[in-house]
MARMIPA-409555 format. One line per 3 residues: their letters; for each residue x, y, z of N, C-alpha, C, CB. Coordinates in nm, 3 decimals. Each point is the difference from the previous one (the first is absolute). Glycine has a CB too. Example, Ala and Ser with C-alpha at 12.3 -4.5 7.8 and 13.67 -1.06 7.14 Angstrom:
% residues 2
as> 1.319/-0.569/0.780/-0.089/0.119/0.000/0.090/0.120/0.000/-0.189/-0.117/0.125 ~ 0.154/0.222/-0.197/0.082/0.119/0.006/-0.077/0.109/0.073/0.118/-0.063/-0.215 .
END
This chain:
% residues 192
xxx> 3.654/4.912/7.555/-0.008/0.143/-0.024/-0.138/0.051/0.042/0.166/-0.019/-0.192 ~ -0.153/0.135/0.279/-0.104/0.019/0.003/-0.088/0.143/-0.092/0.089/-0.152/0.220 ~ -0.218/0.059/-0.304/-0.061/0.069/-0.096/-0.106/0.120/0.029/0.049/-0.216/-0.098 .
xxx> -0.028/0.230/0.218/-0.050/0.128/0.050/0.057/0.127/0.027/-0.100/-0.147/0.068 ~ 0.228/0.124/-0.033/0.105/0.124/-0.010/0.051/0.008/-0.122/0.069/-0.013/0.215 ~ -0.083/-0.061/-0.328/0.077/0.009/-0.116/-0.096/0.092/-0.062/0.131/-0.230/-0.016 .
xxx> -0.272/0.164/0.071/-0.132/0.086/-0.112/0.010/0.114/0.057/-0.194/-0.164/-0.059 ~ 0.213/0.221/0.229/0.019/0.186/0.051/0.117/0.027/-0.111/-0.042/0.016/0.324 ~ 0.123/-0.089/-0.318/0.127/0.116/-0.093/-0.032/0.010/-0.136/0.208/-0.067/0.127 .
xxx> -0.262/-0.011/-0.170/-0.055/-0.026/-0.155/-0.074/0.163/-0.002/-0.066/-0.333/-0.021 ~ -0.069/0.309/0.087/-0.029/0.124/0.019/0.065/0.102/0.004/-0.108/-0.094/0.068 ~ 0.171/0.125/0.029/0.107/0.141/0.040/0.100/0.057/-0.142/0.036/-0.120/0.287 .
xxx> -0.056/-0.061/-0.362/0.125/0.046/-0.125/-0.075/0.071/-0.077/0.155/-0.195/-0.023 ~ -0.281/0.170/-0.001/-0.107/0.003/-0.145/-0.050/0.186/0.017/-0.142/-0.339/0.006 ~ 0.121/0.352/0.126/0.019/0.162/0.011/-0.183/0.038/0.000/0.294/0.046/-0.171 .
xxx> -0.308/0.009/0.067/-0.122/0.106/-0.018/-0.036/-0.106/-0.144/0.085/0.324/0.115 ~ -0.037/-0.359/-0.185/-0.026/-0.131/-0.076/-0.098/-0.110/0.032/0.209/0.047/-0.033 ~ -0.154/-0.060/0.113/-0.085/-0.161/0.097/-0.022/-0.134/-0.088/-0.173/0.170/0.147 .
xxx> 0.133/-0.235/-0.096/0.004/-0.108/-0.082/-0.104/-0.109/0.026/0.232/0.058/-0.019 ~ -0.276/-0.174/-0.053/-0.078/-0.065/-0.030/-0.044/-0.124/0.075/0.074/0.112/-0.173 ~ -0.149/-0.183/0.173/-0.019/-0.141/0.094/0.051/-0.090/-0.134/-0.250/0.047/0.207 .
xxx> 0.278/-0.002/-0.328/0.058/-0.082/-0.062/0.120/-0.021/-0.014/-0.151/0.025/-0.065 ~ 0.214/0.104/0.040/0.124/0.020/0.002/0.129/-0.022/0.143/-0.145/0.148/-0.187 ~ 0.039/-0.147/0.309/0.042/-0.068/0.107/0.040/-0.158/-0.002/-0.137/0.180/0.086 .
xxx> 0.031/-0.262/-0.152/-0.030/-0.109/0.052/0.124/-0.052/-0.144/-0.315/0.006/0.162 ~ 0.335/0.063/-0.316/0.112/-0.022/-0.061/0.138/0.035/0.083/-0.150/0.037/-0.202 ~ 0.143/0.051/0.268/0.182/0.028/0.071/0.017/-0.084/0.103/0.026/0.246/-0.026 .
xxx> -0.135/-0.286/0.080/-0.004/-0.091/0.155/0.023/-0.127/-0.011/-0.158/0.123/0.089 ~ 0.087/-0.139/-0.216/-0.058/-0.176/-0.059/-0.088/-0.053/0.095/0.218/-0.080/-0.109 ~ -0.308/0.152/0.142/-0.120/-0.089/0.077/-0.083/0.012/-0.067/0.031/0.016/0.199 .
xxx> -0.170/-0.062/-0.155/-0.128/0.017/-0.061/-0.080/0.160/0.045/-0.012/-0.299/0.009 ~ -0.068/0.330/-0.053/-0.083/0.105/0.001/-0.061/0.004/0.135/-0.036/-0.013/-0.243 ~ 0.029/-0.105/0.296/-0.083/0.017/0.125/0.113/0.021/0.107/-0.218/-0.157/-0.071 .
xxx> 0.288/0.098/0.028/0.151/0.027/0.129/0.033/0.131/0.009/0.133/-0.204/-0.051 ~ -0.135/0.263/-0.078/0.019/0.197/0.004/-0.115/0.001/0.068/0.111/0.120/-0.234 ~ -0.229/-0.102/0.216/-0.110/0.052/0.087/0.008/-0.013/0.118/-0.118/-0.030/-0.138 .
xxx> 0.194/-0.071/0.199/-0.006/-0.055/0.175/0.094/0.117/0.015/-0.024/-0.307/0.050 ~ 0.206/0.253/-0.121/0.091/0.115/0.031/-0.069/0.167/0.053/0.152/-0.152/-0.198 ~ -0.198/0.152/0.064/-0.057/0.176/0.005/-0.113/0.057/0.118/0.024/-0.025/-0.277 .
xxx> -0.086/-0.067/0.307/-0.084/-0.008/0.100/0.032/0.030/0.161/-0.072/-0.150/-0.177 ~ 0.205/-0.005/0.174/0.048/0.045/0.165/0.067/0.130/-0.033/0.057/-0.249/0.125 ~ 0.009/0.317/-0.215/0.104/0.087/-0.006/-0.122/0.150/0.039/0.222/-0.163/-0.217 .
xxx> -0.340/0.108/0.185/-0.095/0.123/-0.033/0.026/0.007/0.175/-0.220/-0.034/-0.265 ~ 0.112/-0.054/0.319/-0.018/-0.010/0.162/0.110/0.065/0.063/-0.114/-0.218/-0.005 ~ 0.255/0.133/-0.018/0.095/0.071/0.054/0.032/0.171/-0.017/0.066/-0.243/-0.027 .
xxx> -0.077/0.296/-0.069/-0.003/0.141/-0.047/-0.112/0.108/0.083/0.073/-0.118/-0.245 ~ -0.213/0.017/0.310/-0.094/0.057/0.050/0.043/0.075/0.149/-0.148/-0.178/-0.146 ~ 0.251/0.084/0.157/0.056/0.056/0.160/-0.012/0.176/0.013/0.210/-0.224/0.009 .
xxx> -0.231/0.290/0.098/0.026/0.166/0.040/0.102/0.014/0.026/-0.165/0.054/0.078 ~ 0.263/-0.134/-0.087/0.168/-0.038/0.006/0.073/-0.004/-0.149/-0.050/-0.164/0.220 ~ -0.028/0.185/-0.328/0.077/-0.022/-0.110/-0.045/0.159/-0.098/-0.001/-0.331/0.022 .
xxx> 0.072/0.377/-0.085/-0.042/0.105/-0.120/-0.074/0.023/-0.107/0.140/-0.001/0.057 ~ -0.095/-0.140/-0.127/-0.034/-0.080/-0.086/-0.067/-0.072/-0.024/0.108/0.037/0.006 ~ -0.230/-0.098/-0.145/-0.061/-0.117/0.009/-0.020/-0.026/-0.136/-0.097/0.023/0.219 .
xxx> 0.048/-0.088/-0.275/-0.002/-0.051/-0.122/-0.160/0.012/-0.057/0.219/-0.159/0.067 ~ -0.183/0.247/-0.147/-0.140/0.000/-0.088/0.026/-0.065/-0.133/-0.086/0.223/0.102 ~ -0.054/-0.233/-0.164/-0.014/-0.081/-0.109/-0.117/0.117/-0.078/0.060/-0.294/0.123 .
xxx> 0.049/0.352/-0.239/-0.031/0.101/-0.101/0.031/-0.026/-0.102/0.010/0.134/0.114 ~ -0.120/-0.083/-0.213/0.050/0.010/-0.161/0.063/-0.168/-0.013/0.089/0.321/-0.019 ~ -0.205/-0.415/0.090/0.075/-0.162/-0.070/0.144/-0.023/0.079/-0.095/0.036/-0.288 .
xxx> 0.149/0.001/0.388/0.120/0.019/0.020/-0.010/0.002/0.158/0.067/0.118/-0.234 ~ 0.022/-0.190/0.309/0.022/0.044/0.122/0.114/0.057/0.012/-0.125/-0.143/0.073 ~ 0.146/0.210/0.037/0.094/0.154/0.023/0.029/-0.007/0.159/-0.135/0.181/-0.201 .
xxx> 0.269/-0.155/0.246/0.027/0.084/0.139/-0.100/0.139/-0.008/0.285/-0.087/0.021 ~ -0.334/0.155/0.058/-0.059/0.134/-0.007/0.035/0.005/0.122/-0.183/0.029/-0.162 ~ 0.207/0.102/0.254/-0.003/0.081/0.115/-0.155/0.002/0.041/0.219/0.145/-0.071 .
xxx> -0.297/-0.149/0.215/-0.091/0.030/0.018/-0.049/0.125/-0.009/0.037/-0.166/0.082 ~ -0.132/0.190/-0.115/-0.058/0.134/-0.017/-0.041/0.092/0.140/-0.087/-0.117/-0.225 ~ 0.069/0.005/0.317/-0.005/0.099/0.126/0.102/0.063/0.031/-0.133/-0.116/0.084 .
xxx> 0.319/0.120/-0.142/0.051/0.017/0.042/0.012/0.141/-0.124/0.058/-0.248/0.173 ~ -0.122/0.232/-0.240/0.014/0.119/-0.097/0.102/0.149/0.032/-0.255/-0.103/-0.047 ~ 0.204/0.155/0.139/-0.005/0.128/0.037/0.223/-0.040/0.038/-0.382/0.086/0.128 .
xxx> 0.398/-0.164/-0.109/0.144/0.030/0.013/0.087/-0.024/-0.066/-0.044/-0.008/0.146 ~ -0.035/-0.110/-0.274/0.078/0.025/-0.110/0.019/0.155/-0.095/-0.070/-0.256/0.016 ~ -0.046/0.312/-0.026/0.003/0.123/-0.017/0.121/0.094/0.039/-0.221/-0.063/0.016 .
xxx> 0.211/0.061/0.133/0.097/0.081/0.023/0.119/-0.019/-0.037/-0.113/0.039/0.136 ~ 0.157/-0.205/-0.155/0.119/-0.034/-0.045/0.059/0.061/-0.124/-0.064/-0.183/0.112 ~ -0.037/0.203/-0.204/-0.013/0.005/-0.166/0.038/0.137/0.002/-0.200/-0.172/-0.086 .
xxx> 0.081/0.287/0.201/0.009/0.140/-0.072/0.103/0.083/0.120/-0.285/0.002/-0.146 ~ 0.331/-0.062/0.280/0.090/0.105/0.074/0.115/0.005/-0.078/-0.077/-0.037/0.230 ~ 0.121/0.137/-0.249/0.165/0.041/-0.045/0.109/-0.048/0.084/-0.082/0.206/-0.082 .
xxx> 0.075/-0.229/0.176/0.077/-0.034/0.110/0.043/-0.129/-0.041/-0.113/0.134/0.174 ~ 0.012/-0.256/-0.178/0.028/-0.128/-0.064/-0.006/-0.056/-0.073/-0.009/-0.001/0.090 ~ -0.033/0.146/-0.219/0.009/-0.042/-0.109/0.121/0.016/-0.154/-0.231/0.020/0.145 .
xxx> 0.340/-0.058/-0.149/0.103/0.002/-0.081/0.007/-0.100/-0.086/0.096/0.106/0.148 ~ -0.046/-0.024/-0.311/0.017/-0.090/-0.114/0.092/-0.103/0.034/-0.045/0.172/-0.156 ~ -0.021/-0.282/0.116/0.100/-0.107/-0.035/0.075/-0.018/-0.135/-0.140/-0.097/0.153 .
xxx> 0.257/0.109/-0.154/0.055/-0.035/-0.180/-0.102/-0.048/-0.107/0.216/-0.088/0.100 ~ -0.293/-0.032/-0.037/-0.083/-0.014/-0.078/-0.155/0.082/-0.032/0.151/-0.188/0.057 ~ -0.166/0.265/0.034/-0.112/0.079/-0.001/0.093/0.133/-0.126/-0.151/-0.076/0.323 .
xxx> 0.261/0.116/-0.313/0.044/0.120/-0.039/0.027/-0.057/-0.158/0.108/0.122/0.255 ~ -0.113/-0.273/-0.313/0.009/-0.037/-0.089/-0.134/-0.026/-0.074/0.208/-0.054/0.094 ~ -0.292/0.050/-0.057/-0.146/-0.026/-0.012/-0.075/0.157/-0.017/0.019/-0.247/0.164 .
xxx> 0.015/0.327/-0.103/-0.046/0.127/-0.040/0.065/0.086/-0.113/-0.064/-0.016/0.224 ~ 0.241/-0.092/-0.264/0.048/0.044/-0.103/-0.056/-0.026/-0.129/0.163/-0.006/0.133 ~ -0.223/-0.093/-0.121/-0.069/-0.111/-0.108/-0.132/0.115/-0.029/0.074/-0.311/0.116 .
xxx> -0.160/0.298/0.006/-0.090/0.084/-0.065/-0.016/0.111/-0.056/-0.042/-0.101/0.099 ~ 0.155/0.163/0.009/0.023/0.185/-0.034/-0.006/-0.008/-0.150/0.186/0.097/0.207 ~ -0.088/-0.175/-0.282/0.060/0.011/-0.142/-0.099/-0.088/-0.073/0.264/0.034/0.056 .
xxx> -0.348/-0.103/-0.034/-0.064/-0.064/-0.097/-0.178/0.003/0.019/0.243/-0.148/-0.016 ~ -0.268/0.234/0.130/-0.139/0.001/0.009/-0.051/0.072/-0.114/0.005/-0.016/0.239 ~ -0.163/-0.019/-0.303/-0.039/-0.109/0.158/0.033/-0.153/-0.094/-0.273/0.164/0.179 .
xxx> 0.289/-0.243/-0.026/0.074/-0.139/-0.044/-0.058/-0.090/0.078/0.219/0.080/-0.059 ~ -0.266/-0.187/0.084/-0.056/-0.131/0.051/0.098/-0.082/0.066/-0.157/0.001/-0.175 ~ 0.070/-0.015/0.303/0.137/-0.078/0.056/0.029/-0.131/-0.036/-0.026/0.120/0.178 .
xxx> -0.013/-0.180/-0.294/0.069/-0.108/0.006/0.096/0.072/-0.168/-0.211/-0.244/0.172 ~ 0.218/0.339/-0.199/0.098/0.080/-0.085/0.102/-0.013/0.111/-0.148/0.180/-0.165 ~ 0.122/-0.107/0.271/0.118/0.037/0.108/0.069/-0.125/0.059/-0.130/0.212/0.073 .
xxx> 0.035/-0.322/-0.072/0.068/-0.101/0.039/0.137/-0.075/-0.108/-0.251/-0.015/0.137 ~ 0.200/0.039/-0.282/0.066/-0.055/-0.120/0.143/0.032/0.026/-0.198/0.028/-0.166 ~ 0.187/0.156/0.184/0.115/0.081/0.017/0.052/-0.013/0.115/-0.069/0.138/-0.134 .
xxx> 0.037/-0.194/0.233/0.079/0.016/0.127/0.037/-0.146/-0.038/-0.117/0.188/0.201 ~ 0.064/-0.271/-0.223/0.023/-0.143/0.018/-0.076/-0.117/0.110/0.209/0.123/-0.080 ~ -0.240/-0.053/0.230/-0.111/-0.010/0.054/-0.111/0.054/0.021/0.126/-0.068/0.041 .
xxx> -0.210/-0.019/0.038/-0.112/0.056/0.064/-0.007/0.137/0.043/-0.015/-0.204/0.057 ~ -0.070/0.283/-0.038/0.023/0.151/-0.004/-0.121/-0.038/0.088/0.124/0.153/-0.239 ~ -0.222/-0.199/0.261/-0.177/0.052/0.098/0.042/0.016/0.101/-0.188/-0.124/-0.070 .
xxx> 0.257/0.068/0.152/0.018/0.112/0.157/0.026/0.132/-0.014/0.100/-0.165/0.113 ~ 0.040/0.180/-0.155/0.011/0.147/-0.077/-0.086/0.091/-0.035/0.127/-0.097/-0.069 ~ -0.202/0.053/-0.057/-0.114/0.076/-0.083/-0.088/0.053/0.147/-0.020/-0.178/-0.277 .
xxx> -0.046/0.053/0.356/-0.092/0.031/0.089/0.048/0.126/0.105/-0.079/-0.258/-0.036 ~ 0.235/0.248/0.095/0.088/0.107/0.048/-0.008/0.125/-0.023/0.112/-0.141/-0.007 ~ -0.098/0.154/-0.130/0.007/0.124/-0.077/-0.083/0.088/0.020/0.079/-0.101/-0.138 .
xxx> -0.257/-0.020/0.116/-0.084/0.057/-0.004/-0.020/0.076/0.119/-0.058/-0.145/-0.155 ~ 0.032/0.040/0.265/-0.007/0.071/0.086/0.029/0.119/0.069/-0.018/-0.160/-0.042 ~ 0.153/0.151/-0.009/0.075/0.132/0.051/-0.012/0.110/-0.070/0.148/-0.122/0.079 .
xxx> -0.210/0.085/-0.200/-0.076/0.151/-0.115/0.114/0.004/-0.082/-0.150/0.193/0.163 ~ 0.281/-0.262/-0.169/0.093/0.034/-0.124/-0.074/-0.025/-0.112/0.206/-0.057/0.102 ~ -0.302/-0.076/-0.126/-0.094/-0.015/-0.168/-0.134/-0.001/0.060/0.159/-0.170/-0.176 .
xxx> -0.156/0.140/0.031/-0.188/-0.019/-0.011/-0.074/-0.080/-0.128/-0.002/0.247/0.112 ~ -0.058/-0.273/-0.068/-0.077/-0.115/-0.157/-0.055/0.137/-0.060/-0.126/-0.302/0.101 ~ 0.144/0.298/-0.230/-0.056/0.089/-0.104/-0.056/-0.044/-0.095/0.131/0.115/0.043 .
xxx> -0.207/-0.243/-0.040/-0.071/-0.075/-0.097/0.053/-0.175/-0.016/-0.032/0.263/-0.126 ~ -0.054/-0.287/0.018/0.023/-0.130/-0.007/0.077/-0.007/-0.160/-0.226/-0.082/0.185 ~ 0.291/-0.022/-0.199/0.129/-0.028/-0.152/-0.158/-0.059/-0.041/0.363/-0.097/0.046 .
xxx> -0.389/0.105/-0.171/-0.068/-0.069/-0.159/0.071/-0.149/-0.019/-0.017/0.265/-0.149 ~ 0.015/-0.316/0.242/0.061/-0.087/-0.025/-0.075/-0.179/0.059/0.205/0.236/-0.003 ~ -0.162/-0.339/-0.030/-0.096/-0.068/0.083/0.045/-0.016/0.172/-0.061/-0.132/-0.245 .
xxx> -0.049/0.134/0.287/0.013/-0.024/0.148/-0.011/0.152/0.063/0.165/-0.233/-0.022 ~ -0.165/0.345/-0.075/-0.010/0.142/0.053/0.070/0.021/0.108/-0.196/0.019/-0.078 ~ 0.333/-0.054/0.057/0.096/0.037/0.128/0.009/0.183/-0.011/0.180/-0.274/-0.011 .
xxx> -0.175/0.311/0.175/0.013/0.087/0.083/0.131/0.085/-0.043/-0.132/-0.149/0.173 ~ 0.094/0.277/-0.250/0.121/0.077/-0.015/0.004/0.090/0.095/0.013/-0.027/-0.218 ~ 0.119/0.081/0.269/0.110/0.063/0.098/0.034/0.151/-0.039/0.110/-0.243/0.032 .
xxx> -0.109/0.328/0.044/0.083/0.083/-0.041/0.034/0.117/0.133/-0.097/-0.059/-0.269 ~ 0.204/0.107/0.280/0.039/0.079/0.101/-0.109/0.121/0.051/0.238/-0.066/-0.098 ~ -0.238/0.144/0.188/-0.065/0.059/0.049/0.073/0.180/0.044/-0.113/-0.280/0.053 .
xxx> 0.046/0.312/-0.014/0.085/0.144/0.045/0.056/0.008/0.114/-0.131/0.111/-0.107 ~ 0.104/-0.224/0.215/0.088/-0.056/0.127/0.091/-0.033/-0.068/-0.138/-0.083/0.165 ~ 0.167/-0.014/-0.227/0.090/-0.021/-0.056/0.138/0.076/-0.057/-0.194/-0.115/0.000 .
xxx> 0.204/0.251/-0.060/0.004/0.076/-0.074/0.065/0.133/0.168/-0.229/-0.130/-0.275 ~ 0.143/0.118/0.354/0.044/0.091/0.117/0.066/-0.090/0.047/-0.163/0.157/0.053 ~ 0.168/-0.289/-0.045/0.115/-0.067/0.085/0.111/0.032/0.005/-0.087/-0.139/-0.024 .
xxx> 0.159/0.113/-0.118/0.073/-0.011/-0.112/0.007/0.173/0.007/-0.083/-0.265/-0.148 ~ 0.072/0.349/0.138/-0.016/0.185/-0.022/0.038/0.025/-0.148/0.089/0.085/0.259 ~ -0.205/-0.159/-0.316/-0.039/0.043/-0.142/-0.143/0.062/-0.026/0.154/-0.184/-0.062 .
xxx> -0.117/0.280/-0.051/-0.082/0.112/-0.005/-0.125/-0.099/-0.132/0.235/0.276/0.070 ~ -0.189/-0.284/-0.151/-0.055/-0.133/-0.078/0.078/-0.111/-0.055/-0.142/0.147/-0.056 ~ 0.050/-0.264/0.006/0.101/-0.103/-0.074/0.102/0.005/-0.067/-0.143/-0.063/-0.003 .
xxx> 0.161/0.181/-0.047/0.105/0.035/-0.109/0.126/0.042/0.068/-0.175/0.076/-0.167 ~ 0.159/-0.056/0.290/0.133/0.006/0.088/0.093/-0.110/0.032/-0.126/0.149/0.089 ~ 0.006/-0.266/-0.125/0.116/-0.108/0.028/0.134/0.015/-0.054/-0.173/-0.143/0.003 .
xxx> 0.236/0.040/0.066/0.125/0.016/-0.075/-0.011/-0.108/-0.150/0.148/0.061/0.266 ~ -0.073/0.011/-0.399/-0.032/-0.089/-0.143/0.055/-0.095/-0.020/-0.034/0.146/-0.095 ~ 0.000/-0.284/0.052/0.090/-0.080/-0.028/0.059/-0.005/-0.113/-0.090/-0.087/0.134 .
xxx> 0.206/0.037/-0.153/0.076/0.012/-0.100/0.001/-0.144/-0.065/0.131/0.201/0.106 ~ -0.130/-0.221/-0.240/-0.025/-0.090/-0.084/0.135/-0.107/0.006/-0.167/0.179/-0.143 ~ 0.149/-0.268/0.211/0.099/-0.072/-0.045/0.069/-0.049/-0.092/-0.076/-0.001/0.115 .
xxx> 0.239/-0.008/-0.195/0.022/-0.011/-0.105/0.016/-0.166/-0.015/0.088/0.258/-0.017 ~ -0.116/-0.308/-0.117/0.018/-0.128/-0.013/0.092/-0.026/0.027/-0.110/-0.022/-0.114 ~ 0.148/-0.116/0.235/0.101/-0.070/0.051/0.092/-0.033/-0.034/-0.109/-0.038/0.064 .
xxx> 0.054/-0.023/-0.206/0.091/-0.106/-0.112/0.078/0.160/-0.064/-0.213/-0.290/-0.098 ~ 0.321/0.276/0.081/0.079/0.107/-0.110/-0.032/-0.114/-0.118/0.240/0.161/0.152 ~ -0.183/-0.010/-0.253/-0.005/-0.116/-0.167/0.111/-0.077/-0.012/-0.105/0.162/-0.153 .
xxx> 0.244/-0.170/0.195/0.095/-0.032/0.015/-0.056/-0.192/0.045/0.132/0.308/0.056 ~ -0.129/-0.300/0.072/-0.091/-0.121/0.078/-0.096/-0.125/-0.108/-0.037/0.224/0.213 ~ -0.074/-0.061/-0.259/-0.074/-0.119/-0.109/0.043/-0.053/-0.125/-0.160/0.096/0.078 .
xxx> 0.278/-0.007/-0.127/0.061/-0.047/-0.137/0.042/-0.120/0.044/0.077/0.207/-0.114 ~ 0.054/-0.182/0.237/0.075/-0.114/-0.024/-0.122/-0.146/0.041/0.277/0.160/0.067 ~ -0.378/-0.123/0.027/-0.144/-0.144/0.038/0.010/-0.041/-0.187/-0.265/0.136/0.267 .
xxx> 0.238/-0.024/-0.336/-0.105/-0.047/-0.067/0.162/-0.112/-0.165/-0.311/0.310/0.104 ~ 0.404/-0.196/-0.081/0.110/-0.080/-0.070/0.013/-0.134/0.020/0.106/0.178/0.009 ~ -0.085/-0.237/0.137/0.000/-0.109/0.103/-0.069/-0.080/-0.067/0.017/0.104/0.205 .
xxx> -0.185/-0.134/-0.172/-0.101/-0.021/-0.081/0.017/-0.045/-0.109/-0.075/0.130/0.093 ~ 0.086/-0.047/-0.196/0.025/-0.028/-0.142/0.100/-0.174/-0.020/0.002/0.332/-0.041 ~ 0.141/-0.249/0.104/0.057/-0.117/-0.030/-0.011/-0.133/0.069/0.118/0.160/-0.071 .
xxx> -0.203/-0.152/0.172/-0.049/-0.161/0.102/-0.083/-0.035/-0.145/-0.058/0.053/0.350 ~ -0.049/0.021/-0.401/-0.080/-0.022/-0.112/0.070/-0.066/-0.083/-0.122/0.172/0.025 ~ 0.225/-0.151/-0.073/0.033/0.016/-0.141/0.069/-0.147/0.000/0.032/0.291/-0.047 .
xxx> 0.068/-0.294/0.194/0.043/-0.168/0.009/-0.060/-0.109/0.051/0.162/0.090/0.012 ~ -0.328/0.001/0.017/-0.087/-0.166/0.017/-0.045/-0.009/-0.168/-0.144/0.010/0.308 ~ 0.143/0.046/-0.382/-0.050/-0.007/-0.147/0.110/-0.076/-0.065/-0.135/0.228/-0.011 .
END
């Protein structure tokens, strides 16, 4: 197998996360110095003017990143209208916040179920949110909240236009839990 393309996709999986020379060398089962060689040729290789991509090493963590010389066209990617359209998951992620800002994205992640940082970073860009402080919390994660792009996208006058959600009624009828809870009783009663 080869442990150099396993460690690029490893990467590509881990996202904006990134990950560790430890936590490599646990998923790989090599030693510490074998990640360092891996990460090394993978660096060189990434150096090419033929590739987009290269691997930095941030925040304890190495990462895929885009080069920065190429900046100026990710930009355009992010803010032209032309190529820029919600994805289900972008239109679910701004549902999350619309209704619960301001909220932290790893709140948004709980509720979606995944990863949300490409997204979040999306959003931003495109001016649908905005960080509006930090949560009291440990680690002072980054709170979210919609914007007035946002709000003209959408042709709402304010938040309160959203549309309301309606309270879901409990699933279980009483009918359902009597007879669970009758059931119950008597499994009880003939292990006694």
């Amino acid at each position: 197998m080869n442990l150099k393309s396993v460690t690029e996709g490893i990467l590509f999986v881990v996202g904006d996360d990134g990950i560790s020379i430890n936590e490599l060398s646990e998923i790989l089962e090599v030693k510490d110095t074998e990640i360092k060689e891996i990460l090394s040729e993978l660096r060189k290789d990434y150096e090419s003017d033929e590739r987009g991509l290269r691997i930095s090493f941030l925040g304890n963590t190495f990462k895929l990143t885009t080069k920065s010389e190429h900046k100026e066209y990710y930009e355009k990617l992010v803010t032209d209208s032309r190529t820029f359209s919600l994805s289900d998951a972008s239109l679910e992620t701004l549902a999350i916040i619309a209704y619960n800002e301001p909220i932290t994205r790893i709140k948004i992640d709980e509720i979606r179920g995944v990863s949300s940082s490409q997204i979040v970073r999306k959003l931003l860009a495109r001016g649908f949110i905005k960080e509006c402080g930090k949560e009291d919390t440990v680690g002072k994660p980054i709170l979210y909240k919609t914007t007035d792009d946002f709000l003209d996208y959408f042709g709402l006058a304010t938040k309160e236009d959203l549309p309301k959600l309606e309270a879901k009624d409990n699933p279980i009828d009483n009918k359902e839990l009597d007879l669970y809870k009758s059931n119950f009783k008597e499994i009880e009663e003939k292990n006694n």
